[in-house]
N, C-alpha and C positions, 0 to 999 in steps of 0.2 A: 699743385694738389692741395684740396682743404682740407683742414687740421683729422677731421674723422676720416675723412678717404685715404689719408695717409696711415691710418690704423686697420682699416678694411685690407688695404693692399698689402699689410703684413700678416693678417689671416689668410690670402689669398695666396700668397707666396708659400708659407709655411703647409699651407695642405698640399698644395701643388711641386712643391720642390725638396719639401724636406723629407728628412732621412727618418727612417725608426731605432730608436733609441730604447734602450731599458734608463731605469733611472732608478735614485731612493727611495723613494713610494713605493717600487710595485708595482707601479699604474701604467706605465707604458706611457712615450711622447714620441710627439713628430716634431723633427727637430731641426734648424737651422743655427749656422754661426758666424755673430758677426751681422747686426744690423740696425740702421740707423733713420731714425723721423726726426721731424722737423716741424714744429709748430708754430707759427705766428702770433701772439699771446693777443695782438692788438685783433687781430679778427674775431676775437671772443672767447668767454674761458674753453679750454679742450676736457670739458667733459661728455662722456659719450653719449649722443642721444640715439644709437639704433638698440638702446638697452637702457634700460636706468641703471645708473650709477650712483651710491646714497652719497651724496657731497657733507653729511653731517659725518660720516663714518672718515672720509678722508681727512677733513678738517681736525677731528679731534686725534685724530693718530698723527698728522704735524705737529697738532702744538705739546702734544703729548712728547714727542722727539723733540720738538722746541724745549721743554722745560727741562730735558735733562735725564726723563723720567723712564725706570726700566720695568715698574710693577702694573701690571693689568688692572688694578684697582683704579686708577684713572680714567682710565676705557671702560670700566662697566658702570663708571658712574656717569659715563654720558650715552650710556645705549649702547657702547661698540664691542663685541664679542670677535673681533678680526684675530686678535692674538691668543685666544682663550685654550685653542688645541695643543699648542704647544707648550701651555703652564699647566694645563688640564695632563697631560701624558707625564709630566714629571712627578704630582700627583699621584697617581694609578699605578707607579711605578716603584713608588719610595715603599720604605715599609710600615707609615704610618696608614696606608691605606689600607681599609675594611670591607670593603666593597667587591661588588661580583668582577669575576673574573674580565678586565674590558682589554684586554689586547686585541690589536689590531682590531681599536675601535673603529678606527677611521673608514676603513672597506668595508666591516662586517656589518656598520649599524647602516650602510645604504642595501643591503641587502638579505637582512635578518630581520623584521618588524618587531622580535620579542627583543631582541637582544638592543635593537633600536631604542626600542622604549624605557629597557635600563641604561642605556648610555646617556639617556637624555633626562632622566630623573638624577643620575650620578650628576651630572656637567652642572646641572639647576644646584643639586646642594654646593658643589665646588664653588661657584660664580655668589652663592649665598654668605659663604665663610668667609671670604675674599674679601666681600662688601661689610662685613657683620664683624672678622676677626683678628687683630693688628697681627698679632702672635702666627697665623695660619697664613695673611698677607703675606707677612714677611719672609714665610720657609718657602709658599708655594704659587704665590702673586710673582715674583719677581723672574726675569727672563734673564738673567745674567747680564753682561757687560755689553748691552743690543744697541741701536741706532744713536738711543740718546743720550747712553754714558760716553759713546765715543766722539760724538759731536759737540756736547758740552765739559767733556772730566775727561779727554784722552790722559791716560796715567805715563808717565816718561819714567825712563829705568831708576831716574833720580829721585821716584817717588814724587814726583810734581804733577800738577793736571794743566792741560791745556784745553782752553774754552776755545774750542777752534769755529763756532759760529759766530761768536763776540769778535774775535780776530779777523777774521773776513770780513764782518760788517764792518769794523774797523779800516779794515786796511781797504774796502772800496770807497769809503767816504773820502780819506787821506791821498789815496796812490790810487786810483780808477785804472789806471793803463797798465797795473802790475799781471803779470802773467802765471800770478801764484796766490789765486784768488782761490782757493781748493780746498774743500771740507773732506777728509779720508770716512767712512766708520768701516774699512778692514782693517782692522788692527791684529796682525798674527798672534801676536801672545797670548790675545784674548778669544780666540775664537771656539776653542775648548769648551769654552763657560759658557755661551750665548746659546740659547734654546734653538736657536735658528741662526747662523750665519749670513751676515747681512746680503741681500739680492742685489741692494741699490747701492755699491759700495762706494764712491767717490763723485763728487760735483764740483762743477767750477764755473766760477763767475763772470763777464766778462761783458765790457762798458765801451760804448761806441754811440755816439750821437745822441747821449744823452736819453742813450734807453740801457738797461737791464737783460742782459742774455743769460740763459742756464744750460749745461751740458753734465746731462747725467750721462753716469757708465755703469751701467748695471750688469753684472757676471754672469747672472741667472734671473729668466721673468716666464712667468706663467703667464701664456697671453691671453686667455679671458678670462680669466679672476684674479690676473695680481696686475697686469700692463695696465689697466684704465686705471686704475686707484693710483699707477704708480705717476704716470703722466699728469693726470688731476694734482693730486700731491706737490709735483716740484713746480709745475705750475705756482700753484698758491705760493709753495715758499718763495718762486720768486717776486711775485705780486709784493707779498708782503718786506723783503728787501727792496726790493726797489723805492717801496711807500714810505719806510723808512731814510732811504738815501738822497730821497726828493729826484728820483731818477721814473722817463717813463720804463714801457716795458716792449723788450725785444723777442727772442725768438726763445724756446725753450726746446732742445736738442736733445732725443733720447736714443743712445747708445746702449745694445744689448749683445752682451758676448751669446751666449746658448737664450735663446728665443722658442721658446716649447708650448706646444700645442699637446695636454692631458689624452688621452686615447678615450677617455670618458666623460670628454667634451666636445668632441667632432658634431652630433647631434645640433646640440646648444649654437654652433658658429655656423652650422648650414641657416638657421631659425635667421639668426644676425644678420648674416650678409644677404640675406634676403629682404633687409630693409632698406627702407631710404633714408639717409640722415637729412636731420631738420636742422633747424639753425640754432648757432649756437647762443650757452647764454652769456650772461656779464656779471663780471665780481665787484660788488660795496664792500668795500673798505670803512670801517668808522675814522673817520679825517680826525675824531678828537684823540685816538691810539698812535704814539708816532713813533715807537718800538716796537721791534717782530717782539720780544720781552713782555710785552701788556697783553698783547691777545687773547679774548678770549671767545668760544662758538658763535655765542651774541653779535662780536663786533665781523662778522662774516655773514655777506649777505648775497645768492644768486638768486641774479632775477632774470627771468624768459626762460627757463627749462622746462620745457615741455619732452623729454624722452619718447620711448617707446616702450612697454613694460618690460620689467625684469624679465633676467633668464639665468632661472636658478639651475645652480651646478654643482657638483661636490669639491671640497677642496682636498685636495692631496697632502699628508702632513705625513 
């Protein structure tokens, strides 16, 4: 099965087999647990062409986890608004905030046009401070202890940090056959703090003929707004480990415990799987970058994407 037919057949399953579910949101899902794809990296990157997918928005939310980084101000200074809801809601919540009443913005403003239009004049100054204010960064840009403090600063009870993607790159360059090639970011002590508890919580590495394999395990995936970006994503990371290790590239393996299909997204995936996927495209690497550490959007280049247009949906927060 190729790379997108294997992503259609998990829409296909989850309409047809799974269960209904209440959840966090509110929102209703249909649900399954416990399921697994399989991508071929060498057949092309696995971004989805029966939808556009923005490959500038995934990129920059890697290397943004690349650097370490847990404030949204990084992401709005490259166009990416993916994380905004959930710095935005800590905001609206604190008691520095002045503004109209915006609870249960997320529901209300797809279906209130007034109250829409203050949620979206609110979000615009928020996204303005952020970009404009260290002082306001700092209290209300920051998402707690998320993907990329745990993968670069996990903190040990001894008060030390452990750079656990340095360690890995490390320890595949050195030991390739090790079987403890594994970046965690669940980290229970910290899940408290995190605006969002990680979805994509653990990856592991693993080397055979001289290619690069990835296996994520993800706990919890949104399958048409969070499953493409997430696959896109570890994709890359692994392109970029491999380019780094002087190693090709192998399969990239996604594992999802609760796999959920929004109740007010059924619409949106009938649209989808009514297409036909085209072929996929291919990733440039700049050859003169030879650290996942240098990267930056510039030295990331896909070329042959030709998609299908977007299929905007709401996101559930």
């Amino acid at each position: 099965m190729s790379s997108e037919n294997s992503y259609l057949q998990l829409l296909r399953d989850v309409l047809g087999k799974g269960v209904r579910k209440e959840d966090r949101t509110g929102t209703g899902t249909i649900s399954t647990f416990g399921y697994q794809m399989r991508f071929p990296l060498e057949e092309g990157f696995p971004l989805l062409t029966t939808k556009r997918v923005p490959f500038k928005l995934v990129a920059s939310e890697l290397l943004w986890f690349i650097k370490g980084d847990t404030n949204i101000r990084y992401l709005l200074q490259h166009g990416n608004n993916i994380w905004n809801e959930w710095a935005f809601k800590r905001w609206i919540e604190s008691d520095e905030y002045m503004g109209p009443d915006m609870c249960d913005f997320g529901l209300r403003s797809q279906k209130d046009a007034s109250f829409a239009a203050a949620y979206e004049k609110q979000m615009t100054l928020f996204k303005e401070r952020v970009l404009q204010d260290d002082a306001f960064a700092a209290r209300f840009g920051e998402l707690g202890d998320v993907y990329g403090k745990q993968w670069r600063a996990w903190k040990t009870t001894q008060g030390e940090t452990i750079d656990q993607l340095k360690d890995v790159i490390h320890a595949i360059k050195t030991n390739p056959d090790s079987r403890r090639l594994i970046v965690s970011a669940w980290n229970p002590e910290d899940v408290p703090t995190m605006a969002l508890p990680p979805c994509h919580t653990m990856f592991q590495f693993y080397v055979a003929n001289g290619k690069l394999s990835c296996q994520l395990y993800q706990r919890s995936g949104d399958i048409f707004l969070g499953i493409p970006f997430n696959i896109a994503s570890y994709a890359l990371l692994t392109h970029l480990v491999a380019h780094e290790c002087g190693l090709g590239v192998g399969d990239f393996v996604h594992t999802i415990g609760d796999a959920h299909i929004y109740s007010n997204h059924i619409d949106q995936i009938e649209i989808q799987l009514s297409r036909e996927p085209k072929g996929l495209p291919q990733l440039k690497l700049n050859p003169d970058k030879r650290s996942v550490f240098e990267f930056e959007l510039s030295d990331l280049t896909l070329e042959g994407y030709a998609p299908h247009p977007t299929i905007k949906a709401p996101v559930a927060v």
